[in-house]
Chimera marker file (.cmm) of the C-alpha trace (Angstrom):
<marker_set name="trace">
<marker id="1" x="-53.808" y="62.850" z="100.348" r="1" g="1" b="0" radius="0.5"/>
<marker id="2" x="-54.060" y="59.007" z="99.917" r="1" g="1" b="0" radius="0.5"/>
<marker id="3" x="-52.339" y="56.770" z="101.410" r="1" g="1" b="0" radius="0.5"/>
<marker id="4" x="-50.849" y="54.938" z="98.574" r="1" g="1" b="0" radius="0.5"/>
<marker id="5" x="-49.587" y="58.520" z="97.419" r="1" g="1" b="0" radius="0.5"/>
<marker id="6" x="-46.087" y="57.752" z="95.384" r="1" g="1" b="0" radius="0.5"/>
<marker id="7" x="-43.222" y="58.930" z="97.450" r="1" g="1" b="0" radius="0.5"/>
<marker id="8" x="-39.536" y="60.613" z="95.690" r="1" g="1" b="0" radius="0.5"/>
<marker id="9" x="-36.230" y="60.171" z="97.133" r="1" g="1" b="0" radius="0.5"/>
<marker id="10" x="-33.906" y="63.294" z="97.481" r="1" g="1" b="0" radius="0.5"/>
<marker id="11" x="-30.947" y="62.395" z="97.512" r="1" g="1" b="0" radius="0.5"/>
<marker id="12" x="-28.100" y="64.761" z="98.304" r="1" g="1" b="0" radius="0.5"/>
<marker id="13" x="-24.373" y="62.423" z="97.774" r="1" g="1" b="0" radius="0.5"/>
<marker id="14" x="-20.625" y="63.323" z="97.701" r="1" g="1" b="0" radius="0.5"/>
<marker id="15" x="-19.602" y="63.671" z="94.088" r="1" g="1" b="0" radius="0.5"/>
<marker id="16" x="-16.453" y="62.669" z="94.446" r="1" g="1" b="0" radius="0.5"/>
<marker id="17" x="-15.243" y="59.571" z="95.788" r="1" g="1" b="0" radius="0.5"/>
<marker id="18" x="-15.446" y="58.984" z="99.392" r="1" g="1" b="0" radius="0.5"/>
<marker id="19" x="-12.566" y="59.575" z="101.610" r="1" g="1" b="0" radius="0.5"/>
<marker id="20" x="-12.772" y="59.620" z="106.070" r="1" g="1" b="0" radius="0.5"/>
<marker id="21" x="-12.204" y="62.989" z="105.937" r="1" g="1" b="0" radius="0.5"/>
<marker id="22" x="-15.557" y="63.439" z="103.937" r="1" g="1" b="0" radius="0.5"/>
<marker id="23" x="-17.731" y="60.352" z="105.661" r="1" g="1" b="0" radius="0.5"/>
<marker id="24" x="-16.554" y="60.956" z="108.953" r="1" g="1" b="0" radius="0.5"/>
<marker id="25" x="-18.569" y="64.034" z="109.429" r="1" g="1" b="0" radius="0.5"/>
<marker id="26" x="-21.817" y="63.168" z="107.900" r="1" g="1" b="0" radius="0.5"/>
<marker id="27" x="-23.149" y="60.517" z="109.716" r="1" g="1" b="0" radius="0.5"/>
<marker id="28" x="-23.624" y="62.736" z="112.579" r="1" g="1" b="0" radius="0.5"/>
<marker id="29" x="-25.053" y="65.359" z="110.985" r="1" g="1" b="0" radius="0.5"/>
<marker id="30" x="-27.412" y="63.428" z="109.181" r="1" g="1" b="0" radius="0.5"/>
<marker id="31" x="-28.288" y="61.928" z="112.830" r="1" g="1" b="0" radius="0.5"/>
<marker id="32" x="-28.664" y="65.155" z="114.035" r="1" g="1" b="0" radius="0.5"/>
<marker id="33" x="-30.706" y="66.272" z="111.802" r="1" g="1" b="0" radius="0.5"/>
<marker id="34" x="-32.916" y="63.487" z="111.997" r="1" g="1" b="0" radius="0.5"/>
<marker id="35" x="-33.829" y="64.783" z="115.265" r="1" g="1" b="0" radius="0.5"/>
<marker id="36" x="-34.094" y="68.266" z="114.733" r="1" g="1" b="0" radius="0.5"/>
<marker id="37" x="-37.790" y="68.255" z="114.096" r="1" g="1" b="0" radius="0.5"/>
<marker id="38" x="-40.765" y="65.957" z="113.231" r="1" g="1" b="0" radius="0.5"/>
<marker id="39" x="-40.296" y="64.947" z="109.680" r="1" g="1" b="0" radius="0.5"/>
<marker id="40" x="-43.728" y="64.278" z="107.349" r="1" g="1" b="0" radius="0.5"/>
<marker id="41" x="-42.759" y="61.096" z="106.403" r="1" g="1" b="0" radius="0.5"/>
<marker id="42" x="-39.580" y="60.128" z="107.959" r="1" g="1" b="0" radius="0.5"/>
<marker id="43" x="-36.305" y="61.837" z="109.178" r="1" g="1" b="0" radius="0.5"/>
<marker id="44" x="-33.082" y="61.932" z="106.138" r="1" g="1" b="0" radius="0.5"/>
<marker id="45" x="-31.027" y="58.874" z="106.510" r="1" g="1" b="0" radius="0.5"/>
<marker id="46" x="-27.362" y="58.312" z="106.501" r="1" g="1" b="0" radius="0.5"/>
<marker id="47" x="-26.539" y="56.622" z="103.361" r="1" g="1" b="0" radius="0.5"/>
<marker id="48" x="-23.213" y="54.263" z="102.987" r="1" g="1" b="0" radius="0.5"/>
<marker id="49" x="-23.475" y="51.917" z="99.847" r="1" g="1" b="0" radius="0.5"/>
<marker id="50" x="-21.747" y="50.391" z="97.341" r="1" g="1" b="0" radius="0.5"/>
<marker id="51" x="-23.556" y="49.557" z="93.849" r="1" g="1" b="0" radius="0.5"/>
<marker id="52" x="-23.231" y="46.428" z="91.580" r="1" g="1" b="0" radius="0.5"/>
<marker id="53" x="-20.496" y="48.112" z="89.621" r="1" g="1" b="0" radius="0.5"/>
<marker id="54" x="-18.407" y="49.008" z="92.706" r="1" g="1" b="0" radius="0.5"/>
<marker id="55" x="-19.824" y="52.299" z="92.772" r="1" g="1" b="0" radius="0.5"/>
<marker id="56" x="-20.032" y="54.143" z="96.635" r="1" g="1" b="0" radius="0.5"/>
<marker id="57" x="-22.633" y="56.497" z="97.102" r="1" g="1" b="0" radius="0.5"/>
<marker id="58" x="-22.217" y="58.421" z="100.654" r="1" g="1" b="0" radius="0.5"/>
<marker id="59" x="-24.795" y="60.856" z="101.752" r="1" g="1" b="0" radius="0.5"/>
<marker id="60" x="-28.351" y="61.394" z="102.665" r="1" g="1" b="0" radius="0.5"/>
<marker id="61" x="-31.514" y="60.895" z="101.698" r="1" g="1" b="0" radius="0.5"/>
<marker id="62" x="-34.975" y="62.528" z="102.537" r="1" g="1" b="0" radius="0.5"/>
<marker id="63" x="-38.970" y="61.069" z="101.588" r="1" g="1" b="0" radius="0.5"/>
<marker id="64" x="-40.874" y="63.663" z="100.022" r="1" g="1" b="0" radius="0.5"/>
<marker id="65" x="-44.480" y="62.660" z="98.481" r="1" g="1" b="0" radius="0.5"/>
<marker id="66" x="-44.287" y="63.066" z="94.859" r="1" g="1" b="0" radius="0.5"/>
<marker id="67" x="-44.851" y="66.343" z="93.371" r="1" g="1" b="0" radius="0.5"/>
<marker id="68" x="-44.730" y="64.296" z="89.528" r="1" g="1" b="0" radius="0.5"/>
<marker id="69" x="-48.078" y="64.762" z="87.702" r="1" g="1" b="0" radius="0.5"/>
<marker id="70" x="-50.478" y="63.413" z="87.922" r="1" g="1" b="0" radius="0.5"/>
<marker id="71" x="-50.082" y="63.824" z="91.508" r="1" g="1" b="0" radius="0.5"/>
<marker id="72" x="-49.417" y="67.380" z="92.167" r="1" g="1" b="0" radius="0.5"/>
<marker id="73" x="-52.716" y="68.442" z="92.321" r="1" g="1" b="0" radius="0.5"/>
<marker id="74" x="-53.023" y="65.669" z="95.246" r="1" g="1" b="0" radius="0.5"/>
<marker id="75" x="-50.598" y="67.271" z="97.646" r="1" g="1" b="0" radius="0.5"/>
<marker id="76" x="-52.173" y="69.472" z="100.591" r="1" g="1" b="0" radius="0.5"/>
<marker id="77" x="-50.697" y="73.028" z="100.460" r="1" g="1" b="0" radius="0.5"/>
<marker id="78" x="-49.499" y="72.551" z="104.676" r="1" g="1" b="0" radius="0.5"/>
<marker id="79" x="-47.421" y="69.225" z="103.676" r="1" g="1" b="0" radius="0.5"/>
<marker id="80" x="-46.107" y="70.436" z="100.384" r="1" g="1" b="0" radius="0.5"/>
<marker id="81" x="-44.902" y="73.921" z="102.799" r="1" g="1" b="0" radius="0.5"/>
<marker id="82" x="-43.264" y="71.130" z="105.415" r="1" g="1" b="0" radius="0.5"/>
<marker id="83" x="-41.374" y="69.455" z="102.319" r="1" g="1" b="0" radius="0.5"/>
<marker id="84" x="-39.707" y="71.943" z="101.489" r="1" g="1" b="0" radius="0.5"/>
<marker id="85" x="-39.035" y="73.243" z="104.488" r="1" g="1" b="0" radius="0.5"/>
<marker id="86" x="-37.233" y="70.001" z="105.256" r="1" g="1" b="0" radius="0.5"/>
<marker id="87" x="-35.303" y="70.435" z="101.707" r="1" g="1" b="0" radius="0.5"/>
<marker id="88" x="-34.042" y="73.508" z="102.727" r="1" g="1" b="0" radius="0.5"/>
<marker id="89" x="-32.921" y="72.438" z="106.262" r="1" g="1" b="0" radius="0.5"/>
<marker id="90" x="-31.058" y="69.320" z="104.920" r="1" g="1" b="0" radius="0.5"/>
<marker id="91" x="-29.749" y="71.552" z="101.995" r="1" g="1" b="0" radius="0.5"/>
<marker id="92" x="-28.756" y="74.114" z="104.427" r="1" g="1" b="0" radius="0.5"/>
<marker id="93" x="-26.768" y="71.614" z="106.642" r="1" g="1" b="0" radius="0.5"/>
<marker id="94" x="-25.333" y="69.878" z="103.377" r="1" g="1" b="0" radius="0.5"/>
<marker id="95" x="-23.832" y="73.567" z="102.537" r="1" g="1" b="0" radius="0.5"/>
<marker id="96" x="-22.732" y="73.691" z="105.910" r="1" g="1" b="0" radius="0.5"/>
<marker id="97" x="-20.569" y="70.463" z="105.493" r="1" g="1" b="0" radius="0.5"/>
<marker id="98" x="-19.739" y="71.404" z="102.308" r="1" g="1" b="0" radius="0.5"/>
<marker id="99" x="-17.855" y="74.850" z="103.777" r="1" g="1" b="0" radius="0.5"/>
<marker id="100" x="-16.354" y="72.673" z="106.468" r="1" g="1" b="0" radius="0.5"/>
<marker id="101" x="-14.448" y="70.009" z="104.720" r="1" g="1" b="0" radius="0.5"/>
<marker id="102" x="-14.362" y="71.405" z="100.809" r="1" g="1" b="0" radius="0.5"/>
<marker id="103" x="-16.647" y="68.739" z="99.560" r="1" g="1" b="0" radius="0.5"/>
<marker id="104" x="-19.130" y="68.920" z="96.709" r="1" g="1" b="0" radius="0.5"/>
<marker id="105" x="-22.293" y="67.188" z="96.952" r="1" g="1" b="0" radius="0.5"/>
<marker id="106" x="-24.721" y="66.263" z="93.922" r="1" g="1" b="0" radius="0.5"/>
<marker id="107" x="-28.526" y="66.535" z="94.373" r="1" g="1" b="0" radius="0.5"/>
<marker id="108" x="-30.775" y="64.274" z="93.157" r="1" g="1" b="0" radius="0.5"/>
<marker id="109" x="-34.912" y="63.974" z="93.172" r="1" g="1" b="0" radius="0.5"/>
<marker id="110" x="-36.685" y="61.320" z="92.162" r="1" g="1" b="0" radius="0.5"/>
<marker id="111" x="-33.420" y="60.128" z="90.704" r="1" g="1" b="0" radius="0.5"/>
<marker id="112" x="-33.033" y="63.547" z="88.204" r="1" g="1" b="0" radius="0.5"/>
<marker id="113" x="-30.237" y="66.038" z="88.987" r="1" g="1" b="0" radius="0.5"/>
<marker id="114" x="-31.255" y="69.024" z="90.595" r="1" g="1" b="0" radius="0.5"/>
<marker id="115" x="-28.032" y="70.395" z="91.176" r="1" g="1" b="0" radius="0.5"/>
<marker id="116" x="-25.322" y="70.778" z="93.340" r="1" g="1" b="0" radius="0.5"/>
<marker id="117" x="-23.465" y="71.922" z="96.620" r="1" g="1" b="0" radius="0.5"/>
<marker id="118" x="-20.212" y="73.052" z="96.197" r="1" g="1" b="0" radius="0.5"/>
<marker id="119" x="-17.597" y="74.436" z="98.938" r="1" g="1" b="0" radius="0.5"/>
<marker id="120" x="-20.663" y="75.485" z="100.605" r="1" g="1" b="0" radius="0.5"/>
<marker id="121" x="-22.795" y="76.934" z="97.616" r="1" g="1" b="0" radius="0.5"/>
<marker id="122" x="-25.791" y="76.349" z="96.003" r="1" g="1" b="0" radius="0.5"/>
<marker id="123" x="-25.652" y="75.969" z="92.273" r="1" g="1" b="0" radius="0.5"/>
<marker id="124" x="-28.036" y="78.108" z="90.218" r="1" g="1" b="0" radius="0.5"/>
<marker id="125" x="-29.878" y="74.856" z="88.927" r="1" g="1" b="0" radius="0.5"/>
<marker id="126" x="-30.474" y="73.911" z="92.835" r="1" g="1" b="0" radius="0.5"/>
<marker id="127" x="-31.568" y="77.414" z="94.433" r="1" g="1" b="0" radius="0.5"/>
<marker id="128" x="-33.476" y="78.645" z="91.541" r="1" g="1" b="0" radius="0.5"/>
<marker id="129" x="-34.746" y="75.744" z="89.914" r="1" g="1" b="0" radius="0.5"/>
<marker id="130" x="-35.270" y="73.383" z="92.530" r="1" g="1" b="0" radius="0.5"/>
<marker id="131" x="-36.067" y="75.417" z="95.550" r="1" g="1" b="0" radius="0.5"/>
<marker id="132" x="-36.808" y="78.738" z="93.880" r="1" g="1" b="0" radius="0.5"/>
<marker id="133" x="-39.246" y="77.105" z="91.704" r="1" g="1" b="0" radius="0.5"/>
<marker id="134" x="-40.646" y="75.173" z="94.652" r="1" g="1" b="0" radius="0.5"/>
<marker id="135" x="-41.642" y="78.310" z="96.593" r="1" g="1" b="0" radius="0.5"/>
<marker id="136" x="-42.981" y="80.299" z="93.451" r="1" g="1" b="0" radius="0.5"/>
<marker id="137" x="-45.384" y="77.342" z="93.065" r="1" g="1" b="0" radius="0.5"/>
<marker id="138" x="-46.179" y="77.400" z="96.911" r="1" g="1" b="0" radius="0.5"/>
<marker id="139" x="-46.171" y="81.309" z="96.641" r="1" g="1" b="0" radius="0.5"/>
<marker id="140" x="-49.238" y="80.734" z="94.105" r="1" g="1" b="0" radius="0.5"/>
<marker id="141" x="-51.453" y="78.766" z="97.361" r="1" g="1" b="0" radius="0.5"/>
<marker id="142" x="-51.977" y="82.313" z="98.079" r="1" g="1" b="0" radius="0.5"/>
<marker id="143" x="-53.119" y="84.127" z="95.494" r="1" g="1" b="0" radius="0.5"/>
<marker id="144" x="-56.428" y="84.494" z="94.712" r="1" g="1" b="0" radius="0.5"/>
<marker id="145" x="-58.027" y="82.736" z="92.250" r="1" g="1" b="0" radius="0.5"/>
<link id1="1" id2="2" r="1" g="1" b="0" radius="0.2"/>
<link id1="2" id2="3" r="1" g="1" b="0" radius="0.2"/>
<link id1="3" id2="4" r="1" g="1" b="0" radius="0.2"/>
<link id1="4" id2="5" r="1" g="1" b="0" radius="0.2"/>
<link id1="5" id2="6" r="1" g="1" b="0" radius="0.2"/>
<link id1="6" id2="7" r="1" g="1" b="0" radius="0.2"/>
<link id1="7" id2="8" r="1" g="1" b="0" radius="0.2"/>
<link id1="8" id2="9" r="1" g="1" b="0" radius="0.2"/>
<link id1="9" id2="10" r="1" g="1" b="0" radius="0.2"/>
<link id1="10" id2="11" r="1" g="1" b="0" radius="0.2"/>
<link id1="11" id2="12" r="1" g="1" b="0" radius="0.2"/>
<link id1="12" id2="13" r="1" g="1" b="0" radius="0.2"/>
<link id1="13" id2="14" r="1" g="1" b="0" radius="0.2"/>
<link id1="14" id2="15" r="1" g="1" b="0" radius="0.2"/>
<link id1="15" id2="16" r="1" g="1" b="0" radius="0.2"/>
<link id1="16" id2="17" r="1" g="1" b="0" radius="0.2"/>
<link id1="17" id2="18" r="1" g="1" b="0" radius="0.2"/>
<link id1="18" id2="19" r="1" g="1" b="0" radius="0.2"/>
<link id1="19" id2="20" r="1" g="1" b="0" radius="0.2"/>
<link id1="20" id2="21" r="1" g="1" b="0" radius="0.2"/>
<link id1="21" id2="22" r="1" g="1" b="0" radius="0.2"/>
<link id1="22" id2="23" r="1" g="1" b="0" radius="0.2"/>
<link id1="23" id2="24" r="1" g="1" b="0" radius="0.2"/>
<link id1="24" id2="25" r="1" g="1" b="0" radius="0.2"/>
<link id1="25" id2="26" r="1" g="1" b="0" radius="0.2"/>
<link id1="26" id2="27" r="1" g="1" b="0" radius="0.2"/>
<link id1="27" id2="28" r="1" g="1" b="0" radius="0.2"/>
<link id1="28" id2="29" r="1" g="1" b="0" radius="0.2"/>
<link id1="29" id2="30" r="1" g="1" b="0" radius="0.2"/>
<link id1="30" id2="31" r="1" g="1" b="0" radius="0.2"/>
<link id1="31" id2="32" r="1" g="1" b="0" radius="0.2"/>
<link id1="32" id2="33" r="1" g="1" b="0" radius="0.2"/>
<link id1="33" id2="34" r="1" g="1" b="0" radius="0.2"/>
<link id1="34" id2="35" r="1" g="1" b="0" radius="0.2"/>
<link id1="35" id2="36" r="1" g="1" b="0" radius="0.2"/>
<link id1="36" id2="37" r="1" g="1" b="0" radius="0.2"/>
<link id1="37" id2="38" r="1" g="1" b="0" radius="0.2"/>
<link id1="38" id2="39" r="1" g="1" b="0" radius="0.2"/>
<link id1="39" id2="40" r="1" g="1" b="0" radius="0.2"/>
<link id1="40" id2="41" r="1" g="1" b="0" radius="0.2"/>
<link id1="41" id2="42" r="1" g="1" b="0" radius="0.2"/>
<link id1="42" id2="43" r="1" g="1" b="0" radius="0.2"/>
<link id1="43" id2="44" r="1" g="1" b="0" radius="0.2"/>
<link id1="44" id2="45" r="1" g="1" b="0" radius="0.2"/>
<link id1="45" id2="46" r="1" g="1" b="0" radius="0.2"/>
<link id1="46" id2="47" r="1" g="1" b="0" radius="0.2"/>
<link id1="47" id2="48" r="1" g="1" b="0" radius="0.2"/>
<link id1="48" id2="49" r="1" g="1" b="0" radius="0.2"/>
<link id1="49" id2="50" r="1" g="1" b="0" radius="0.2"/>
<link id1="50" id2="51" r="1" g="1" b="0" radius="0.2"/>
<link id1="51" id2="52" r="1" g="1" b="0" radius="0.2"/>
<link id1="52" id2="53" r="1" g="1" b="0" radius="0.2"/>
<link id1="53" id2="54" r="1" g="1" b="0" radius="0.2"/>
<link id1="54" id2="55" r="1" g="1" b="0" radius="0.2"/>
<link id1="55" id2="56" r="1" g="1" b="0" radius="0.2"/>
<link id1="56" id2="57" r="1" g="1" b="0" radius="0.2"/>
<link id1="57" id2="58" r="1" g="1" b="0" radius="0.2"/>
<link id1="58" id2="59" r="1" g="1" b="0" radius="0.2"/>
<link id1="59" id2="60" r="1" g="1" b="0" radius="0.2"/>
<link id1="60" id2="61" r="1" g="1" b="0" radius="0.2"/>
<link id1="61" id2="62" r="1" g="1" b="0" radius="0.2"/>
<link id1="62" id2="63" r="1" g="1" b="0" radius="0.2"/>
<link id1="63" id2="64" r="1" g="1" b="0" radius="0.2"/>
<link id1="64" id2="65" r="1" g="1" b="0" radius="0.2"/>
<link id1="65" id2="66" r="1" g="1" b="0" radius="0.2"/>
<link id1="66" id2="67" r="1" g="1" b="0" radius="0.2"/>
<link id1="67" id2="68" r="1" g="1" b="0" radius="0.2"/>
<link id1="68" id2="69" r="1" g="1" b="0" radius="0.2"/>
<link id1="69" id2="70" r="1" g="1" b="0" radius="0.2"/>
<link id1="70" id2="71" r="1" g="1" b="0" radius="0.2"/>
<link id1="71" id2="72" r="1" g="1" b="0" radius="0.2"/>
<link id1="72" id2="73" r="1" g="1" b="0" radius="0.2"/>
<link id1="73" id2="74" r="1" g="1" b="0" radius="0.2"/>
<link id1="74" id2="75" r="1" g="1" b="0" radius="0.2"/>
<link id1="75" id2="76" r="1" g="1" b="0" radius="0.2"/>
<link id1="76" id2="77" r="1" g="1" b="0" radius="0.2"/>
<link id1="77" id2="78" r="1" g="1" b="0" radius="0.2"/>
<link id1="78" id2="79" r="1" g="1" b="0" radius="0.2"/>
<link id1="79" id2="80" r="1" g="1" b="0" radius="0.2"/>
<link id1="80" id2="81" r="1" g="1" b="0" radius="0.2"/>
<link id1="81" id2="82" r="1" g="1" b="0" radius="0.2"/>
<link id1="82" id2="83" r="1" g="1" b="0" radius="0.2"/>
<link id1="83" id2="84" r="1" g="1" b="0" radius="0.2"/>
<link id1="84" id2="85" r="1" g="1" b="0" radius="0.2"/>
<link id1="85" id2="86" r="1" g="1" b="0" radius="0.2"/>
<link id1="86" id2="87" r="1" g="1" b="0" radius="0.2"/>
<link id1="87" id2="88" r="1" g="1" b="0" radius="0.2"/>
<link id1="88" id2="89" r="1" g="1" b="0" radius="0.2"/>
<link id1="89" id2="90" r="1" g="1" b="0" radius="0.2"/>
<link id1="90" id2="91" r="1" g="1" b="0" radius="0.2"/>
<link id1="91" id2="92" r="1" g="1" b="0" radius="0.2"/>
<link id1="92" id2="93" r="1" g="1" b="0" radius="0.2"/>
<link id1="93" id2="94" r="1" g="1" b="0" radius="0.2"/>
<link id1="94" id2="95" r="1" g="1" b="0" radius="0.2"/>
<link id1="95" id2="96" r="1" g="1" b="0" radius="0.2"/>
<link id1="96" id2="97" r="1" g="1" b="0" radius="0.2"/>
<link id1="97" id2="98" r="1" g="1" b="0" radius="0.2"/>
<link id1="98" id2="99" r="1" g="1" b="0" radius="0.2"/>
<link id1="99" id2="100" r="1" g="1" b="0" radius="0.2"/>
<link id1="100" id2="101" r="1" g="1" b="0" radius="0.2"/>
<link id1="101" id2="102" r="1" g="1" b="0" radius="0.2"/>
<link id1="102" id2="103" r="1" g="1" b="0" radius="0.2"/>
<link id1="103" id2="104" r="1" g="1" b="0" radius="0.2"/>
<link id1="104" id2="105" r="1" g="1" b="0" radius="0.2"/>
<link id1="105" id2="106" r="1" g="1" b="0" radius="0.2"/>
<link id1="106" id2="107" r="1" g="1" b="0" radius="0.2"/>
<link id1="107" id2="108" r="1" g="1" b="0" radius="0.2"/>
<link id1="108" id2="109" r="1" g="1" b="0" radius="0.2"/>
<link id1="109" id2="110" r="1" g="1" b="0" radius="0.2"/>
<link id1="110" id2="111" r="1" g="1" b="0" radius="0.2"/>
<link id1="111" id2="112" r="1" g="1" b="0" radius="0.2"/>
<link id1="112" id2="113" r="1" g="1" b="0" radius="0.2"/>
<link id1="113" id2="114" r="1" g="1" b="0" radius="0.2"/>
<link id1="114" id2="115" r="1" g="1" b="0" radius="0.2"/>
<link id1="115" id2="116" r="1" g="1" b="0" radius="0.2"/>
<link id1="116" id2="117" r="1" g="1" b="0" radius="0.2"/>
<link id1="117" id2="118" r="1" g="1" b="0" radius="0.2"/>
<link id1="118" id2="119" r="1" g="1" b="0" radius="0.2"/>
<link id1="119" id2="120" r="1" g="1" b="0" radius="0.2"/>
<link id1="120" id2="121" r="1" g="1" b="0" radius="0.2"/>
<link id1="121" id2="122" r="1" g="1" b="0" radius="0.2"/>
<link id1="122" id2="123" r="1" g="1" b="0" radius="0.2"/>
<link id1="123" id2="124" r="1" g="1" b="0" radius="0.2"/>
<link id1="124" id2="125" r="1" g="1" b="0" radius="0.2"/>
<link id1="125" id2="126" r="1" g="1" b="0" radius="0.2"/>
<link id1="126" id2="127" r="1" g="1" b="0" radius="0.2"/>
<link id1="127" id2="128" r="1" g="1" b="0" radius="0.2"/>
<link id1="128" id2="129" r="1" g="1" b="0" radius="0.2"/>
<link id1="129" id2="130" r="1" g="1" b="0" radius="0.2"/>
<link id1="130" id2="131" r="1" g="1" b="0" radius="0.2"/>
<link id1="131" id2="132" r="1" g="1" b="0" radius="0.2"/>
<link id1="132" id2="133" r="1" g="1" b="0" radius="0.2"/>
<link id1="133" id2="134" r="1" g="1" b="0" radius="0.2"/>
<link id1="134" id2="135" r="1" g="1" b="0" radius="0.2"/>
<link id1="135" id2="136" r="1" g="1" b="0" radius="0.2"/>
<link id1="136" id2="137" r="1" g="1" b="0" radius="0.2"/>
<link id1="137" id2="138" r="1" g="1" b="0" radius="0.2"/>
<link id1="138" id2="139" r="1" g="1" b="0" radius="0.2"/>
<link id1="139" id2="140" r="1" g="1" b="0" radius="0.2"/>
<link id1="140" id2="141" r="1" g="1" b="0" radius="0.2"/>
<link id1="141" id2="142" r="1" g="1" b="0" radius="0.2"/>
<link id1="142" id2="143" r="1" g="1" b="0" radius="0.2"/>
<link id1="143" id2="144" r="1" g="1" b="0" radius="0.2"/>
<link id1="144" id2="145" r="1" g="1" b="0" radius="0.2"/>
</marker_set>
């Protein structure tokens, strides 16, 4: 890979608006997380901000190379595996938080929906098209040509 390779952002963000009850546990599972494991690019980061319109977004986000054309063809098959490993570990913990405190969280990659996390579950757009899409793609590394 090069290393001006174009990177995404996921971004996984309460949908509602933020209350303590919500914020207070994220940060430290987002800090947790961050050092769960070596991350390809970097570990997710907490995320706290407020937009130009007043807007807060509250959540996490992860680095992933891009998977966009033209540069799929670009990502090696053992970093591509790591990303979405990491995807599912943050998504995983995300549900997690979700089940605790009765939150929904919106997905986003490369700033497109992908989905979201409600009370704990995966919507159909995130675990089949997102992540079951993602390993059907890795699923055809293997197969012979």
């Amino acid at each position: 890979m090069r290393e001006d390779h174009p990177v995404d952002l996921l971004l996984v963000s309460l949908d509602a608006a933020p209350n303590d009850s919500a914020v207070t546990p994220l940060r430290p599972v987002v800090e947790g997380l961050a050092r769960l494991r070596p991350w390809v690019i970097e570990p997710p980061r907490f995320v706290d901000e407020v937009d130009a319109e007043g807007r807060r977004t509250v959540g996490l986000t992860l680095s992933l190379f891009t998977a966009l054309p033209p540069w799929r063809d670009e990502i090696d098959e053992a970093v591509d595996r790591a990303h979405l490993e990491e995807v599912k570990l943050v998504i995983h913990e995300m549900c997690r938080i979700s089940a605790e405190v009765g939150v929904t969280f919106t997905v986003y990659l490369a700033g497109v929906l992908v989905g979201q996390i409600d009370h704990g579950e995966m919507d159909s757009l995130l675990r089949i098209g997102l992540i079951g899409e993602w390993e059907r793609i890795l699923e055809g590394y293997s197969e012979p040509s």
